[in-house]
C-alpha positions in Angstrom: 105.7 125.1 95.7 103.7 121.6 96.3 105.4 121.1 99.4 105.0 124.5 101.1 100.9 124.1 99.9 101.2 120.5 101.5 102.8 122.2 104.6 100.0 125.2 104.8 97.3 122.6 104.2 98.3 119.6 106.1 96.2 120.6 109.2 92.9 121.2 107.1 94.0 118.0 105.0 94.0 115.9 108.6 91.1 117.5 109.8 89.5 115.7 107.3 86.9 113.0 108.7 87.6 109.6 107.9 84.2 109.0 107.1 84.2 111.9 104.4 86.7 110.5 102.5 86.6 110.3 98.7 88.9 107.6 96.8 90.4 108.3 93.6 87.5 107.1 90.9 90.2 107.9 88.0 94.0 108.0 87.8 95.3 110.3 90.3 97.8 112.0 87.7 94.8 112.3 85.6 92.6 114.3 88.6 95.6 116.0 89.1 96.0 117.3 85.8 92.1 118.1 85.5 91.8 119.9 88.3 95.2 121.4 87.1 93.4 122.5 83.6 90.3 123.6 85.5 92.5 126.1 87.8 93.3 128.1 84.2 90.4 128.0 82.8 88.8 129.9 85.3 90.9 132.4 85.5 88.9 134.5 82.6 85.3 133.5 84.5 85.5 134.1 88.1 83.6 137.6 88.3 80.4 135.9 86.5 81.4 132.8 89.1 81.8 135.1 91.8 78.1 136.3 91.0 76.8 133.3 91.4 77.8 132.6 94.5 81.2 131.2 94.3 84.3 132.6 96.7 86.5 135.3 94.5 89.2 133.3 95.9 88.7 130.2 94.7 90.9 130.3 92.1 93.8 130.2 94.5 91.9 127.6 96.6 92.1 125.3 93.6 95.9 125.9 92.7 96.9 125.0 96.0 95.1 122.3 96.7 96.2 121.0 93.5 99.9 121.6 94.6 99.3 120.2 98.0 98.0 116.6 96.4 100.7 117.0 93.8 103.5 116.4 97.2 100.9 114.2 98.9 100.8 111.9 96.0 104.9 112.3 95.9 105.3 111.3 99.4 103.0 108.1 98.5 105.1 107.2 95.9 108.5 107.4 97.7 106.8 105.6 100.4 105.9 102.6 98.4 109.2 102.2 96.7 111.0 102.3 100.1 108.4 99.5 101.2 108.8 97.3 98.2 112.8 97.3 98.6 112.0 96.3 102.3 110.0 93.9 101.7 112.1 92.1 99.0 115.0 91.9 101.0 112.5 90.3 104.1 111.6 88.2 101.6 114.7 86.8 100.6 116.6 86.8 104.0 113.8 84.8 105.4 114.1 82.0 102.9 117.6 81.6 103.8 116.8 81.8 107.6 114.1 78.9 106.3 116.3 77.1 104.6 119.3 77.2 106.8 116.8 76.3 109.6 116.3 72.9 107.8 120.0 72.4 107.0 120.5 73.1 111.1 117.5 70.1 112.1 118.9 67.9 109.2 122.1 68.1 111.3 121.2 67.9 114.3 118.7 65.1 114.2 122.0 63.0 113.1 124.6 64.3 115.5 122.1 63.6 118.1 120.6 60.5 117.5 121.7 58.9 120.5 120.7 61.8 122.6 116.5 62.1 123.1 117.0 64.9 125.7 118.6 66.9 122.4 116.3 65.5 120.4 112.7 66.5 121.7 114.3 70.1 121.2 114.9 69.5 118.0 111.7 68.2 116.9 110.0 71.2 118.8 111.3 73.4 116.0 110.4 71.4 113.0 108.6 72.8 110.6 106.9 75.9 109.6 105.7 78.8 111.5 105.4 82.4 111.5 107.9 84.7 110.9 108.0 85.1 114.3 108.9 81.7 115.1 111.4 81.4 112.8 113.2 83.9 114.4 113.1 82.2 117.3 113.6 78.5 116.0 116.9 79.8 114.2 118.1 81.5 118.2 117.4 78.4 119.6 119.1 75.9 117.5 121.9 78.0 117.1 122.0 77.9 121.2 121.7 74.4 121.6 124.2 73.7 119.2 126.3 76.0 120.8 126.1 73.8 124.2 126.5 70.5 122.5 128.7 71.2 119.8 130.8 67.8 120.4 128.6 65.5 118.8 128.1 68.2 115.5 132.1 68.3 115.0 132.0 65.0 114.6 129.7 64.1 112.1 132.1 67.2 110.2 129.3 70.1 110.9 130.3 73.6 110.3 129.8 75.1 113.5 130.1 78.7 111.9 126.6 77.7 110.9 125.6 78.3 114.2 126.7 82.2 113.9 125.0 82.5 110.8 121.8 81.6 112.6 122.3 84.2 115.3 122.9 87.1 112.9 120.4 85.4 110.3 117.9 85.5 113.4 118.5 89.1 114.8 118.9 90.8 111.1 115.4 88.8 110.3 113.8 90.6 113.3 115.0 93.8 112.5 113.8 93.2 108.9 110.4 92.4 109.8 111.0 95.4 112.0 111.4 97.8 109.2 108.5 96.3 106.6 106.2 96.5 109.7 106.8 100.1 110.2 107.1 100.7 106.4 103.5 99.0 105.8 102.5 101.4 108.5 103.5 104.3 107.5 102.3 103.6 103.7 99.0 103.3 105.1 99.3 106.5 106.8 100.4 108.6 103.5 98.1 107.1 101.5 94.9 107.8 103.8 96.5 111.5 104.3 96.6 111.3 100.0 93.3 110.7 100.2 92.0 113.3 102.3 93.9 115.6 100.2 91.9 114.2 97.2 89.1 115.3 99.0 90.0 118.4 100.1 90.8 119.2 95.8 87.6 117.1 94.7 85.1 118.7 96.7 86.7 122.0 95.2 86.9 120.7 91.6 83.0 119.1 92.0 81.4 122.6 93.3 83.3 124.7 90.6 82.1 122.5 88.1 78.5 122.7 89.5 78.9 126.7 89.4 80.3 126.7 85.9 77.3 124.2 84.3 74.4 126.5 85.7 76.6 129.9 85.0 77.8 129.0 81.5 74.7 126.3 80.8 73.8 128.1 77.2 77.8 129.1 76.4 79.0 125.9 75.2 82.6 127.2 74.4 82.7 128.3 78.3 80.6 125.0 79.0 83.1 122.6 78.1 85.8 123.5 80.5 83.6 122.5 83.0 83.5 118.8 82.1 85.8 115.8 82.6 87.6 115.0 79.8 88.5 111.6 81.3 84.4 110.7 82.0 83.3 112.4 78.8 85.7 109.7 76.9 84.2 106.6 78.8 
């Protein structure tokens, strides 16, 4: 059911201005379950609601709501997990694209000692960057090792290294790739998460309104009207 509310709401959710956007001031899974409790306690009141001024139908505008920031909160979650096990496994590959770079300029700056042409490349890739130039260090060094690999085979250099840094270089582009676009879409689902928090508080905040003035001398009837989370602070 939460996702075929998110579906039937996620064109009112987006429609949404940004600038009318209300964050979470409590646990989401707390407001959830709030509005949650609120959406049965109703049930008995919403002729005398409905008197008052409040839409006979807001009962179902509550539950679904409800249901529809149930999945958007859901689709946050997923999202984050997927963007923390991206970004873990960027993390690592790039320090052993960092630290291989380093093995491959130790190297080098041995083998070619006697060559300064080969050496003002090398130096043009010492030390740290960003990401990006990493990437780009680790392609180049493993192309001009590639063309000079004479010298490295003699002082006993693996030149498989020089594979590594190719692949270490195109998997740590495609890894920044994917946390790029992860980061981005995160941000997406939580500011649609939000609008659907919104869309429910703004429903939640005028019910409660409606039942304090309806139910203001009824204080068995008064009390479902109230946050349990704020009334505990």
């Amino acid at each position: 059911m939460s996702k075929e509310s998110y579906d039937t709401l996620l064109k009112e959710i987006l429609a949404v201005p940004d600038d009318a956007i209300k964050k979470p001031n409590m646990p989401i899974a707390t407001f959830i379950q709030e509005a949650s409790d609120l959406s049965l306690w109703i049930k008995d009141d919403l002729t005398q609601l409905a008197a008052a001024g409040v839409d006979p139908l807001i009962g179902e505008t509550l539950s679904l709501r409800t249901e529809a920031l149930i999945h958007a909160q859901s689709i946050c979650g997923t999202a984050l997990l997927s963007a923390d096990k991206s970004y873990q496994q960027y993390q690592q590959e790039r320090a052993k694209a960092e630290a291989l770079k380093d093995e491959l300029i130790k190297a080098f700056r041995f083998a070619y000692s006697s060559r300064p042409d080969l050496l003002r490349q090398v130096k043009s890739n010492r030390g740290r960057g960003s990401i990006e130039t990493l990437i780009q260090d680790l392609h180049n060094l493993s192309i001009l090792g590639k063309a000079n690999p004479e010298m490295l085979t003699t002082i006993g250099f693996d030149l498989q290294q020089l594979e590594v840094a190719t692949s270490s270089s195109v998997q740590l582009s495609q890894l920044l790739a994917t946390v790029k676009k992860s980061k981005a879409s995160k941000a997406n689902n939580h500011a649609i998460r939000n609008k659907a928090y919104t869309l429910l508080k703004t429903t939640v905040e005028n019910l409660r309104l409606a039942g304090r003035y309806v139910f203001h001398d009824q204080p068995d009837k008064l009390k479902g009207y109230k946050s349990r989370y704020w009334a505990s602070k």
